[in-house]
N, C-alpha and C positions, 0 to 999 in steps of 0.2 A: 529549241528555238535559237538557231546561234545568228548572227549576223555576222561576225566579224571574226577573218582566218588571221589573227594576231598574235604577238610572242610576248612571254614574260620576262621579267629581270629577276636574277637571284641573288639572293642577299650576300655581305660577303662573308667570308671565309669561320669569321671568329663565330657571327652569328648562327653559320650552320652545323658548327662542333657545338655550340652550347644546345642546339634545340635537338641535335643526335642524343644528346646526354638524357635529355630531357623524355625522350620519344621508347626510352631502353625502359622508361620506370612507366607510359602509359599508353596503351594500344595510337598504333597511331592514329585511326578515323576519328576516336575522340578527342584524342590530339588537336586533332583538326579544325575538330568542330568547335572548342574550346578558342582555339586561337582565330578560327575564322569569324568569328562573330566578334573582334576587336574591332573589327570596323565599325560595328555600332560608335556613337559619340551619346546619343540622347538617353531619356531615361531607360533604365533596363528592368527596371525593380518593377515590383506590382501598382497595377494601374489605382486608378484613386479611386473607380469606379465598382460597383458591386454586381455579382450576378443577378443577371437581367437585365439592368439598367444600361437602357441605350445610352450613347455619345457617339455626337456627332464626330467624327474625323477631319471634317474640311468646314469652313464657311465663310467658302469663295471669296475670299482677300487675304487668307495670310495662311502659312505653312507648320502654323503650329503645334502640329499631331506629329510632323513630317523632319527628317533630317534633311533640312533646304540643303543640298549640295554647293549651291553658291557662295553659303559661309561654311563649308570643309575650307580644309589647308592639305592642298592645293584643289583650286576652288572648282566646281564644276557648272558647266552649260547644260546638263541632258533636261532641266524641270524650268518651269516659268508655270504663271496664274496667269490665265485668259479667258476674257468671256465667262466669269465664275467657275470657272474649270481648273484643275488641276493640269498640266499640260505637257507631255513628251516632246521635246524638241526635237525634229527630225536630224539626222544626220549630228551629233555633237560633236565637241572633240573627245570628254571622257562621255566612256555610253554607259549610265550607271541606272538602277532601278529607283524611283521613292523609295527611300524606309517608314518604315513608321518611327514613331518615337519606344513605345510601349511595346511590350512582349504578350504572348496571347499562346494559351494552350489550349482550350474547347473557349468558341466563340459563337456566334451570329454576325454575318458582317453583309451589309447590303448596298449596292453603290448602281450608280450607272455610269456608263461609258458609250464612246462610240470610235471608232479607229476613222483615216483617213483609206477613200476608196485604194484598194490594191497594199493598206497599213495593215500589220502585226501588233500585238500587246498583250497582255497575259496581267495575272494577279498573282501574288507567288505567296506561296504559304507555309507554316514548319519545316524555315529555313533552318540550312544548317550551317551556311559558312558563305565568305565572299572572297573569292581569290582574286587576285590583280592580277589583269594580262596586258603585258606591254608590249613595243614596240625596239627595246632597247636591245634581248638576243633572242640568238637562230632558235628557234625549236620547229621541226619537221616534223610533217604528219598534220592530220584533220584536227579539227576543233578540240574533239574526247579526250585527245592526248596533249594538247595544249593546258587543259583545266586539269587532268592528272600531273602534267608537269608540275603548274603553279601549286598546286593544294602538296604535291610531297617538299616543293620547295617551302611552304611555308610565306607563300606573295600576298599578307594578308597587309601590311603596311600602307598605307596612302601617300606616306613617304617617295613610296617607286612610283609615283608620277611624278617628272621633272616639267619642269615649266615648259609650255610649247609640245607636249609628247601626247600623243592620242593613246588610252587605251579602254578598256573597259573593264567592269567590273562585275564578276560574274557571279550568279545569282543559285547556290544550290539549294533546290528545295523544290516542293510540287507547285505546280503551275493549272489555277485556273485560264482557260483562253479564250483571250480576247481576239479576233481578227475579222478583215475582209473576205468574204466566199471567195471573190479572185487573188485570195495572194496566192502563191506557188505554194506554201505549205500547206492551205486548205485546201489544195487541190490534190492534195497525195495522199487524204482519206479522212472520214469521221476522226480519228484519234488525233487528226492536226485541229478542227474546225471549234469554231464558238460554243462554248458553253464544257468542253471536254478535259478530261485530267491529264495535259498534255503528255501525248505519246504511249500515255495508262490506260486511260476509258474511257471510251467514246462515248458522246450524246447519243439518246437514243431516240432522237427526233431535232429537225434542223428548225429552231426556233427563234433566230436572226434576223430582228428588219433589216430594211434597207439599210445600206451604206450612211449613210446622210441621216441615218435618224440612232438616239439615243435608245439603248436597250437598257435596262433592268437588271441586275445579275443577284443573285443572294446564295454566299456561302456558308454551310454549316460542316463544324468541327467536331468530334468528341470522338476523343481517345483516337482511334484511326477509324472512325467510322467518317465519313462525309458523306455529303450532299450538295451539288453544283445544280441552280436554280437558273433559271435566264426564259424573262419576259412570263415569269408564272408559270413555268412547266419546268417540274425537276426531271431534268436531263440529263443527270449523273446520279447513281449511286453507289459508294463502294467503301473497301477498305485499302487504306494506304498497302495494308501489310498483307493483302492478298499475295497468293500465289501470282496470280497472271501479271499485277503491279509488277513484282520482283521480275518474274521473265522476262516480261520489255525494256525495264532499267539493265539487266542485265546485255539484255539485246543491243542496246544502243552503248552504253558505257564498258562494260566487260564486267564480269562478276569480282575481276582479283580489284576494280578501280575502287579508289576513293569514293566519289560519288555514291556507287552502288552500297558502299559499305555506310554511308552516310546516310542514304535513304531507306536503305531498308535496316538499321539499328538506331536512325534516330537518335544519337545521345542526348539531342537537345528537345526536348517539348515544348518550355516556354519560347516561342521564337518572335521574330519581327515577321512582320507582313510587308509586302513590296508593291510596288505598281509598276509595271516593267517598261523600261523603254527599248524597244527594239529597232530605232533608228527612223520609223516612222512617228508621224503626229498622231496621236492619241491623246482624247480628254477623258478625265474621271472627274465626277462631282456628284451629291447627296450619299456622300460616305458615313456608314453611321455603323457602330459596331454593338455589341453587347458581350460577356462573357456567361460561359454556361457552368454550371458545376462539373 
């Protein structure tokens, strides 16, 4: 789910002899994954909460589950609270996901949402890393090698946003989806459409109300097994680490890419969970999650 064909900045000189040094003592994907997840700021440790026991995520007036991107440095527009909503701001200047605060390895998480007619969004899950792409150099080629660029570059800094400078911030990891039947990428098959393992596994019944109305979603975790729920009919079921997963990661990213190596070895299990902004409006609210053994 890309939106936006955008270039990265590379760090300079000194810092890229020190992280060669560093890359020679540890595979680079974990590398990666290590250093892509600095972008977290909030808590990382274990939650305060016990298996089973639901908590709530949001209660619609303040952000405090959530890494408010308005108080990063250098600040961000993509989230606002509306209407008890959590809320994607269409069009921003940095396009970044909600993070959560808390890490999550087998969970229950149940929330609802609704996209704006012809909007994109998704829910992103055992992340592995956030690269920055900017607008400051050339890099040629589609999106896939743009996020290979940054992830071998090392563009995990928030630093490489200068003031006034649009980029985004990209989000590796599986994606539950959220979207409108008429956007463009719902229309290029089940594997893009609401409720599906974006680009993995398709629903296996289209279970979406209307545009205009609030759906239902509930996601289940353990180990790499899942389960994608929407409106009371589980519509997904799979393993991350299936064969056919890997094929299609593979298909879309290249098997030699970061990415690929990132998604299908997982170094990271305990991860953050995201709520994507894909440049359209999009609300989530009654987010409530639990952890599983």
């Amino acid at each position: 789910m890309n939106r936006l064909l955008i270039r990265f900045e590379i760090r300079g000189g000194a810092e890229r002899r020190a992280r060669a040094r560093w890359f020679v003592l540890v595979p680079l994907a974990a590398a990666v994954a290590a250093a892509g997840l600095a972008h977290s700021v909030g808590a990382q440790g274990n939650s305060q909460n016990t298996s089973g026991e639901w908590v709530s995520l949001f209660d619609g007036r303040s952000m405090e589950h959530w890494q408010d991107p308005s108080k990063l440095d250098p600040p961000g527009d993509a989230w606002t609270i509306a209407d008890g909503c959590l809320k994607a701001v269409p069009h921003p200047r940095i396009t970044e996901d909600l993070v959560s605060q808390e890490t999550y390895t087998n969970f229950e998480l149940e929330f609802e949402w609704r996209v704006a007619d012809g909007g994109n969004s998704g829910l992103k899950y055992r992340i592995q890393a956030f690269p920055i792409l900017t607008a400051e150099k050339h890099v040629t080629g589609k999106f896939e090698n743009q996020v290979q660029a940054a992830l071998i570059a090392g563009a995990f800094n928030r630093s490489l946003i200068k003031p006034g400078m649009r980029a985004q911030i990209y989000v590796v990891g599986f994606e539950y989806q959220t979207i409108a039947g008429n956007h463009p990428d719902a229309l290029r098959g089940p594997l893009y459409q609401s409720g599906a393992l974006y680009g993995m596994i398709a629903p296996v019944r289209n279970a979406m109300r209307p545009v205009a109305e609030f759906n239902q979603s509930r996601l289940v975790v353990r180990g790499n097994r899942i389960e994608h729920w929407l409106n009371g009919e589980k519509v997904v079921e799979g393993d991350l680490d299936a064969d056919p997963v890997k094929q299609l990661t593979a298909h879309r990213w290249g098997e030699s890419s970061e990415v690929y190596k990132l998604l299908t070895g997982q170094p990271n299990k305990a991860c953050h969970i995201s709520l994507q902004n894909h440049g359209d409006s999009a609300w989530f609210r009654a987010l409530r999650i639990r952890r599983l053994p």
